[in-house]
C-alpha positions, -999 to 999 in steps of 0.1 A, spaced: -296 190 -917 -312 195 -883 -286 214 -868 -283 237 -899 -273 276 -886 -268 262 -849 -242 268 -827 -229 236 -810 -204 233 -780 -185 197 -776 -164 192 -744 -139 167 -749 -148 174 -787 -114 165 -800 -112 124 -793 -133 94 -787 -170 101 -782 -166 137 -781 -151 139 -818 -178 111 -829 -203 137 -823 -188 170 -831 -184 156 -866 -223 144 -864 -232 176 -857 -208 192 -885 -222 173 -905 -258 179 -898 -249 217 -901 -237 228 -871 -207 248 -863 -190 230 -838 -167 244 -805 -146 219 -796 -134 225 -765 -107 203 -755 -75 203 -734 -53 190 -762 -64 224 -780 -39 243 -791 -34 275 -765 -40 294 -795 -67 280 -809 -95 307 -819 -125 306 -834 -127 316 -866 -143 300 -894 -167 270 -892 -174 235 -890 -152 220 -861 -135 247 -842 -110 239 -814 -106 253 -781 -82 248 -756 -101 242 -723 -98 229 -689 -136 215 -676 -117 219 -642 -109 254 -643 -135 280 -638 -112 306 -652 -108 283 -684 -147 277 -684 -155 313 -686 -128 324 -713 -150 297 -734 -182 309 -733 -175 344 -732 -155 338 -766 -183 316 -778 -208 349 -771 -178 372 -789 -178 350 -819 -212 341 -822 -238 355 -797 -253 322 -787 -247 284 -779 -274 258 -792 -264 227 -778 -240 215 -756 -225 182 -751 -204 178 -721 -181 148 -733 -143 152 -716 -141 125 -689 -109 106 -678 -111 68 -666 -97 42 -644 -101 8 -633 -89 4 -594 -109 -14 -565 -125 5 -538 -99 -5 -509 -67 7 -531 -83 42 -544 -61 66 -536 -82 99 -523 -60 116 -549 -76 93 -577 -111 98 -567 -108 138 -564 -94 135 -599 -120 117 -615 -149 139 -600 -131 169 -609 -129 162 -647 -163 142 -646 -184 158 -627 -172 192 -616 -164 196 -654 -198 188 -664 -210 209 -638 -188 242 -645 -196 239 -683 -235 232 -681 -241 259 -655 -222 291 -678 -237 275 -708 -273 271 -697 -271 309 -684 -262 318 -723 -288 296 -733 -316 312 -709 -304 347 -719 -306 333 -760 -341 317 -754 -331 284 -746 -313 252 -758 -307 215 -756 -280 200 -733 -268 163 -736 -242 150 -705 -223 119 -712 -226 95 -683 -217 58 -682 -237 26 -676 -212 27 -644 -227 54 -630 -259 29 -628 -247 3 -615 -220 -10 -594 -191 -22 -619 -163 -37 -604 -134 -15 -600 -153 22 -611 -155 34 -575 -145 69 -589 -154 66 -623 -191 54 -613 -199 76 -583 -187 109 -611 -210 97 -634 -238 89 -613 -235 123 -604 -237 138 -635 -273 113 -641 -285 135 -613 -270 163 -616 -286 165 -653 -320 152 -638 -319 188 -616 -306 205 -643 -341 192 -666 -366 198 -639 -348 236 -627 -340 249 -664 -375 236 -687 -386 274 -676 -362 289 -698 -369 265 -730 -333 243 -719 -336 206 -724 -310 183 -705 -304 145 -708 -276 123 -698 -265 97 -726 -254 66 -707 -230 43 -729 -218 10 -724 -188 -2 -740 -174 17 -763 -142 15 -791 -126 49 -777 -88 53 -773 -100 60 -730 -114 24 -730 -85 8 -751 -69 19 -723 -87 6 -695 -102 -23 -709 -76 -58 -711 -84 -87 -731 -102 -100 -699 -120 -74 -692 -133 -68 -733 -143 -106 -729 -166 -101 -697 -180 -71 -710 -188 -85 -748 -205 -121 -729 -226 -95 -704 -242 -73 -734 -266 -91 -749 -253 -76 -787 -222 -92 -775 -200 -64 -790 -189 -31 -782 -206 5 -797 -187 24 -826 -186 61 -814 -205 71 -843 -235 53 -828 -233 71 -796 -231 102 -812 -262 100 -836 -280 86 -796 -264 123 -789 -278 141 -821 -313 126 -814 -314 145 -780 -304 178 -789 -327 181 -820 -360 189 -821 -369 152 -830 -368 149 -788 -387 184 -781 -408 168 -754 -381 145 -740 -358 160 -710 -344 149 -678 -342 114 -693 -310 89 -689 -311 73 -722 -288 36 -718 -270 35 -753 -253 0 -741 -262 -26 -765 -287 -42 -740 -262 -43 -706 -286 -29 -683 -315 -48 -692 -293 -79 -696 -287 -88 -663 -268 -117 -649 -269 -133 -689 -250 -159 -693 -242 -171 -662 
């Protein structure tokens, strides 16, 4: 129960990696905001365990309503996780400006409104642990993730700043990189093809079960990583190490 009597916030906290660790967390014995577009307007927060919250990462008007109803309801946030994200596959010649705008808005404009009105809680509550979700894309140069790799790129360095700006006030910040993962985003994006080139590249050959990303997640926030921060940890089943395997 590491998380016992904390209060966790989960962008994106309602699907795919974002739900993985919400329920980690719950489970560890956290209550849990989920923030999440697919919230129900009227969501509150009462109660515990997993509470949803409609959100828009986008909206800086949205963004504050959540925190300051997070400080109503419970005076402090723990831990964050910064989770919502959209996704596309499109090559760098037929990105539409439109696209690309879109994808750093939600990915890393998101992570950026959320982290900076959480961490000012967090410095005014004595500190915290922050964990962004970025992408093995957003370290290196994947075929077709001109948008989705130069957002999360961003947030790797955007998170770097955050750890070196915010270890004064007792905040933590590390970006969890996955690989392929079984999420309803990438059974969208990913074709047979594609899940075929991806499985021969990682060297486990497979694809991550959410659940393993989030305890990657849980590890940062708790206190089991005190002395680690500004760290981008690859939870990717070997792809970046791998190389040109195979070939």
């Amino acid at each position: 129960m590491r998380f016992s009597d904390k209060i966790g916030l989960v962008t994106g906290g309602l699907s795919g990696i974002g739900a993985a660790i919400a329920e980690a967390l719950a489970r560890e014995g956290a209550t849990v905001i989920a923030a999440d577009i697919s919230a129900p307007a009227e969501a509150t927060l009462a109660g515990g365990g997993i509470l949803p919250f409609h959100t828009d990462v986008t909206d800086p008007a949205s963004v504050t309503a959540l925190i300051a109803a997070a400080k109503a309801r419970f005076g402090r946030i723990d831990t964050l996780v910064t989770s919502a994200g959209i996704g596309r596959d499109l090559p760098f010649l037929e990105t539409p400006l439109a696209e690309f705008e879109r994808m750093l808005a939600v990915n890393l404009r998101g992570t950026f409104l959320v982290a900076q009105a959480t961490a000012r809680e967090m410095a005014r509550t004595g500190g915290g642990a922050i964990v962004t979700i970025g992408s093995v894309s957003g370290q290196r140069g994947n075929i077709g993730r001109a948008a989705y790799g130069a957002s999360k790129g961003g947030v790797a360095t955007l998170t770097q700043v955050m750890a070196v700006e915010l270890a004064g006030a007792n905040i933590r910040a590390n970006c969890l990189a996955p690989g392929p993962v079984e999420t309803p985003l990438v059974a969208e994006m990913h074709d047979p093809a594609i899940r075929a080139a991806w499985s021969r590249e990682t060297p486990m050959h497979r694809y991550a079960v959410p659940a393993e990303i989030a305890a990657a997640a849980c590890f940062l926030l708790s206190d089991d990583a005190s002395f680690i921060t500004g760290h981008v940890l690859a939870a990717d089943g070997g792809f970046l190490a791998g190389g040109l395997i195979g070939r």
